[in-house]
C-alpha positions in Angstrom: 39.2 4.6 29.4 38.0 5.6 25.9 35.9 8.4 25.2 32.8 8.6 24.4 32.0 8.5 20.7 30.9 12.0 19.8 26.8 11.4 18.6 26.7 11.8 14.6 25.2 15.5 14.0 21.2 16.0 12.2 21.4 17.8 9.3 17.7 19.7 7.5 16.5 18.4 4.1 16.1 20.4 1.3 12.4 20.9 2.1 13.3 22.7 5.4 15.8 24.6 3.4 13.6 25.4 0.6 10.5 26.6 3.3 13.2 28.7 5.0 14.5 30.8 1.7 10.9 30.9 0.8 9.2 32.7 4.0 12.4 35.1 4.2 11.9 36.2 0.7 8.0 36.4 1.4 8.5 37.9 4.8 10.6 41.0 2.8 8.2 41.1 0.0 5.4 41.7 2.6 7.5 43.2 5.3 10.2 45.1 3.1 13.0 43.4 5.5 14.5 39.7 4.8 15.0 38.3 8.4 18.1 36.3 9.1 18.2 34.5 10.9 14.8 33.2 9.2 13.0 30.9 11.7 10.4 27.9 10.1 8.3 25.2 11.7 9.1 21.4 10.9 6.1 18.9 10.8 7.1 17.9 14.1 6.2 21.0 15.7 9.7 22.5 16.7 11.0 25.8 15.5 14.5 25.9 13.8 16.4 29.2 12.9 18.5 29.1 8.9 21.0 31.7 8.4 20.4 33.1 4.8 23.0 32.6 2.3 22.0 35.4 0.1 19.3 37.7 -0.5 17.3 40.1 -2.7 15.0 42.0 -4.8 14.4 42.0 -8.1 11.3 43.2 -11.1 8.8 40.2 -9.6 9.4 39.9 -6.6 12.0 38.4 -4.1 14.3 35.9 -3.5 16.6 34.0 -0.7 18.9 31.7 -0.6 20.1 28.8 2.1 23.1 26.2 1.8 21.9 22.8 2.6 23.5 21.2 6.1 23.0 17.5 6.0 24.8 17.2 9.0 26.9 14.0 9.0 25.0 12.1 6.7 26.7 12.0 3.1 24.1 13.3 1.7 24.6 14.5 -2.2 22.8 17.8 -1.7 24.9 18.5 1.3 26.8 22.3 0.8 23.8 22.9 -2.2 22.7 26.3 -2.7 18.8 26.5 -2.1 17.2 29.4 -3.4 13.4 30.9 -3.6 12.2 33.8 -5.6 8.6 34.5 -4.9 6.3 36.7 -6.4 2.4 37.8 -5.7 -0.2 36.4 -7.4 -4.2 37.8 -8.0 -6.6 37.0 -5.6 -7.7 33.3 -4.9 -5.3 32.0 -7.2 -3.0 30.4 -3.4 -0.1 29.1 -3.5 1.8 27.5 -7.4 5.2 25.7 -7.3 7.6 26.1 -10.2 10.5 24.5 -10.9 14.2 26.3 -11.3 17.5 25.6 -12.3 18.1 21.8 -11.1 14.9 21.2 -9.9 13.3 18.1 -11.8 9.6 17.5 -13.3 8.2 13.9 -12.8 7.1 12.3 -15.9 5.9 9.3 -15.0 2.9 8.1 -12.8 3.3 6.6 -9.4 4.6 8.9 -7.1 3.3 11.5 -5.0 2.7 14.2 -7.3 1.3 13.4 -10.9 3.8 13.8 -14.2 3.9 17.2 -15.3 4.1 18.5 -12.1 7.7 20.2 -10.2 9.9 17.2 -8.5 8.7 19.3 -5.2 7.3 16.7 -2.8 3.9 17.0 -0.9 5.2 17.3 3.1 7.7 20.4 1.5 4.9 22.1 -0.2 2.7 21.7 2.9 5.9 23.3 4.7 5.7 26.0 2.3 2.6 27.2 2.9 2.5 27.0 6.6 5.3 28.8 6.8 4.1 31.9 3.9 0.6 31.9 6.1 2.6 32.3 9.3 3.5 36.1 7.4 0.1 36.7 6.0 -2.6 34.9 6.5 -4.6 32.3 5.3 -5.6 34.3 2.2 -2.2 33.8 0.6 -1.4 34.0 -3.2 2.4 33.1 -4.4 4.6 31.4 -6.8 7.2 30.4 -5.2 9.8 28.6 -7.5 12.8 26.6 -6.1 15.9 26.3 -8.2 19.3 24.3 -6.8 22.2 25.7 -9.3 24.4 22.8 -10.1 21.3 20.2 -9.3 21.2 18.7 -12.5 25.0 17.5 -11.8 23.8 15.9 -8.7 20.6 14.5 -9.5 23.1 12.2 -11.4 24.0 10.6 -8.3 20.5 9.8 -7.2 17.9 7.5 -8.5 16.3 10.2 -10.2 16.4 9.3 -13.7 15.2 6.0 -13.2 11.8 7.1 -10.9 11.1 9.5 -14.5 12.3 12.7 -12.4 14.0 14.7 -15.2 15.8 17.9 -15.4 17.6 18.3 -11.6 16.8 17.0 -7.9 13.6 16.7 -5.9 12.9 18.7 -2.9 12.5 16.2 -0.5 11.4 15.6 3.4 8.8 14.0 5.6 10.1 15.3 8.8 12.1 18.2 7.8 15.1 16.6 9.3 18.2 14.3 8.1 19.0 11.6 10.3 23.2 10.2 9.8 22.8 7.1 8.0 18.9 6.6 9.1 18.8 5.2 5.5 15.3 6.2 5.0 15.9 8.4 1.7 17.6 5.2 0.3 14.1 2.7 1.6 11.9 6.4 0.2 13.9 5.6 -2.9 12.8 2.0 -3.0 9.2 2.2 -2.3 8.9 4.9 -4.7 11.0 2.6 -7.6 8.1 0.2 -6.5 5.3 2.3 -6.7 6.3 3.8 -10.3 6.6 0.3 -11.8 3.2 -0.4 -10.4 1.5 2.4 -11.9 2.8 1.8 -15.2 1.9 -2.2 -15.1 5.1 -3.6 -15.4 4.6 -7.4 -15.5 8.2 -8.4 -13.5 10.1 -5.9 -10.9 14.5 -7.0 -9.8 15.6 -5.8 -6.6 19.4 -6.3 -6.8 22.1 -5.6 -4.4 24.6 -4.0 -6.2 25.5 -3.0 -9.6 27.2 -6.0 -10.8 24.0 -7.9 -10.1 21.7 -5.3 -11.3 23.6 -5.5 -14.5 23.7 -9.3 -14.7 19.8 -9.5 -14.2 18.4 -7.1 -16.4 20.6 -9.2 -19.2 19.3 -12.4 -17.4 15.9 -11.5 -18.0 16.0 -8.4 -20.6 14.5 -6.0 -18.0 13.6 -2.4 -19.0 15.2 -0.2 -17.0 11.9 1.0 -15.3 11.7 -2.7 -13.7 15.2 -2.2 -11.4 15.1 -2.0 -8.1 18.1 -0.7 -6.2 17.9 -2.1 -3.4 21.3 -1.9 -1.7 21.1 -4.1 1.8 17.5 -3.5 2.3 16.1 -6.7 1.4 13.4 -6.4 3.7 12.5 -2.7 2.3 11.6 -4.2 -0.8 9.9 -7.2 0.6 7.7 -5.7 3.4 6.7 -2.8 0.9 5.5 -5.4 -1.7 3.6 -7.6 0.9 1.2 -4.5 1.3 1.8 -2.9 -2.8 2.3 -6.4 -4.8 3.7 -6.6 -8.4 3.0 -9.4 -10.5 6.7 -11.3 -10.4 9.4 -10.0 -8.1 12.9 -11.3 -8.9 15.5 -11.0 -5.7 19.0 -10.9 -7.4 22.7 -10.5 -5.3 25.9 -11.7 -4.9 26.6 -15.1 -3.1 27.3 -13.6 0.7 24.3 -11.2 0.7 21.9 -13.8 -0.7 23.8 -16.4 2.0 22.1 -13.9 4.6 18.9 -13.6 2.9 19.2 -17.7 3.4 20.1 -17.1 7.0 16.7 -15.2 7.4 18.7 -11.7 7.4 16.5 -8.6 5.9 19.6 -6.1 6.8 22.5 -7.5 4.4 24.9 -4.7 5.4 27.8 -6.3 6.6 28.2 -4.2 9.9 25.1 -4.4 10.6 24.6 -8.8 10.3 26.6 -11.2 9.8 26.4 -14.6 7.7 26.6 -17.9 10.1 29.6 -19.8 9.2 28.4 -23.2 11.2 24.9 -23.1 9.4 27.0 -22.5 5.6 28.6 -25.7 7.0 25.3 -27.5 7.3 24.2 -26.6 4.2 26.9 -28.3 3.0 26.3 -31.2 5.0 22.9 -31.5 3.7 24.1 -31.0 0.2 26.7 -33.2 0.5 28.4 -36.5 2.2 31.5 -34.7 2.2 32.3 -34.8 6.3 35.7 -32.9 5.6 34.1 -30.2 3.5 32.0 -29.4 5.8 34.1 -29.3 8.8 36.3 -26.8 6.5 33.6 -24.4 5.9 32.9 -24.2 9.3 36.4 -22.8 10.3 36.3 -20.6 6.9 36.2 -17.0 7.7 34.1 -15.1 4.6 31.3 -16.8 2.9 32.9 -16.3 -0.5 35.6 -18.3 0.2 33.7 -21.0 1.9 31.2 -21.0 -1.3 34.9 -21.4 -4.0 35.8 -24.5 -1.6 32.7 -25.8 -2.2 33.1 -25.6 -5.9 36.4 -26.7 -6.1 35.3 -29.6 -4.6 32.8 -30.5 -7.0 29.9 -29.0 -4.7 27.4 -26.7 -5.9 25.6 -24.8 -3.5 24.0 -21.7 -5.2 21.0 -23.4 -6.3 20.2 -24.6 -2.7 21.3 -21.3 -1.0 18.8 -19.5 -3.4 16.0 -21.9 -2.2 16.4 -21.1 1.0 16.9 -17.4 0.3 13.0 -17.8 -1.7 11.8 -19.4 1.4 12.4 -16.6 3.6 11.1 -14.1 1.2 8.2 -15.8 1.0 7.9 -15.8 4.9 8.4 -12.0 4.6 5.5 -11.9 2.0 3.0 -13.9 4.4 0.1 -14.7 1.9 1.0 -12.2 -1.1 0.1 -13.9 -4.6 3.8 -12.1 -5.7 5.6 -14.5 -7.8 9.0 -14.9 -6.4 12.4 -16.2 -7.5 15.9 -15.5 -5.9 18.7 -15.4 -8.3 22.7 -15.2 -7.6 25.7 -14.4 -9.5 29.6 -14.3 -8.6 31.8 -11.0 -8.7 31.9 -11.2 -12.1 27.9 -11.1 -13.3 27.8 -15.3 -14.1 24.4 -16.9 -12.2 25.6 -19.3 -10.2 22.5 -20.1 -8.7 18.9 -20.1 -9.2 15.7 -21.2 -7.2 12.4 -22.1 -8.7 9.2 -19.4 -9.2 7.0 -19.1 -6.4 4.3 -17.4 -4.6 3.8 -17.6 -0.8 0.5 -18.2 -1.4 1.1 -20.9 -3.6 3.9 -22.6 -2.0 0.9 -22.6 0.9 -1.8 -24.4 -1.1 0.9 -26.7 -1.9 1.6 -27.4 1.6 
């Protein structure tokens, strides 16, 4: 018998890292002794213990340290050095969040926090302050600035730059916890892309799958930068978000087999996760075409890129048609939405090889 997969391990976010350094290096400011381990409350309720990297005091105030477990998720902050330095503040002047080393400013509007303001998200401020109050009171006046040495290294592997977060990371977290491949910073990521572009009025929005089709579409249409949407697998991410925060014109753009499951009525294109229907390529085909052999091919073909180059070969163009149905269930996905929609492919190597028309679900229901 085989044994049991061993279950995938939670790691904390930087938040819960962050709120930890911060009420150690409070607790010894107020206290004159840095507990460790230093125990926080999550939004959630539960109490979780850090052990403290380092610790301190210096001419402001004090300051704590935790390294960053993400558990098994491959997470880029993962083994990062969090540190806190707080330092009192007058009466009634509460709580103020700085920035450090490798801790970004937002810029632009649209997300949580206006430009101008530390890349340190609402839920880890809240975390923050709960867990300073838990030491003194409700009458509590700090600066408390977080700092990530090495963060502006690996802000470069996030979507940072392009949300108009500059300078290092965010400190990030809604439930205080990471989840292994729970893929909700990646769908965060994506509504927060969305909301951005909304907020500064951008006229047309692409969600692409990958980078060769993010490349190829932002050429196709001479998109700013601002306009990309990386959506990865998460079709539906993007879709259900802009069914309730609509854009003006939303372009869907991916390579042939992700956009052939987007055609299939698939809002997960991972492929472990779904699969493209070789029997309904073939009928496609059929419909496309009176080619009986073809068809019957492409039925016993295993991948869909294959399937799609025996097509061609054969003088049979599907992309156009596989796009169609693709805007079809996108529009499905959209219910009503006046979104302007079109669904656009392009082969391994960037060149569109299909298109579908522009279209709003609720035009494409008046026309009905």
């Amino acid at each position: 018998m085989n044994a049991e997969a061993t279950p995938l391990r939670r790691g904390w976010t930087t938040g819960s890292c962050a709120t930890a350094a911060a009420k150690a290096a409070w607790t010894a400011l107020e206290h004159g002794i840095f507990p460790d381990p230093i125990r926080i409350s999550l939004p959630g309720g539960q109490q979780v213990d850090f052990v403290l990297a380092g610790h301190g005091f210096h001419q402001d105030g004090a300051w704590a340290s935790v390294i960053k477990d993400a558990g098994d998720d491959p997470d880029v902050t993962h083994g990062a050095l969090i540190r806190a330095d707080i330092r009192k503040l007058g009466a009634e002047q509460g709580i103020v969040f700085k920035a450090g080393e490798g801790v970004g400013h937002i810029t632009r509007p649209g997300l949580p926090l206006p430009p101008g303001e530390p890349a340190i998200n609402p839920v880890p401020r809240n975390m923050m302050r709960t867990a300073l109050q838990e030491v003194s009171g409700s009458n509590t006046n700090a600066e408390i600035t977080i700092s990530v040495p090495g963060g502006i290294g690996l802000a470069e592997k996030t979507l940072n730059s392009r949300l108009g977060i500059v300078g290092g990371l965010s400190i990030l977290g809604t439930t205080g916890i990471v989840i292994p491949f729970s893929c909700s910073a990646w769908i965060d990521s994506i509504h927060r892309g969305i909301d951005v572009a909304r907020a500064l009025g951008l006229p047309h929005l692409a969600a692409s799958t990958g980078n060769v089709s993010e490349t190829a579409i932002q050429k196709f249409y001479g998109l700013p930068e601002t306009a990309l949407i990386e959506m990865g697998d998460f079709a539906g991410g993007v879709l259900k978000y802009v069914r309730t925060h609509p854009v003006s014109r939303l372009t869907i753009a991916g390579g042939i087999a992700k956009m052939t499951k987007l055609a299939q009525g698939r809002l997960d294109l991972h492929s472990g996760r779904s699969r493209a229907d070789m029997a309904e390529f073939a009928t496609l085909t059929r419909t496309v075409s009176a080619n009986a052999t073809l068809a019957d091919d492409i039925a016993q073909t295993q991948t869909i890129a294959e399937a799609f180059l025996k097509a061609r070969v054969a003088g049979v163009e599907l992309g156009n048609h596989i796009a169609r149905q693709a805007l079809n269930v996108a529009l499905d996905v959209l219910d009503d939405s006046a979104t302007i929609v079109d669904v656009v492919l392009f082969d391994r190597m960037g060149v569109c090889v299909g298109r579908s028309e522009l279209l709003s679900a609720h035009e494409r229901k008046r026309l009905r």
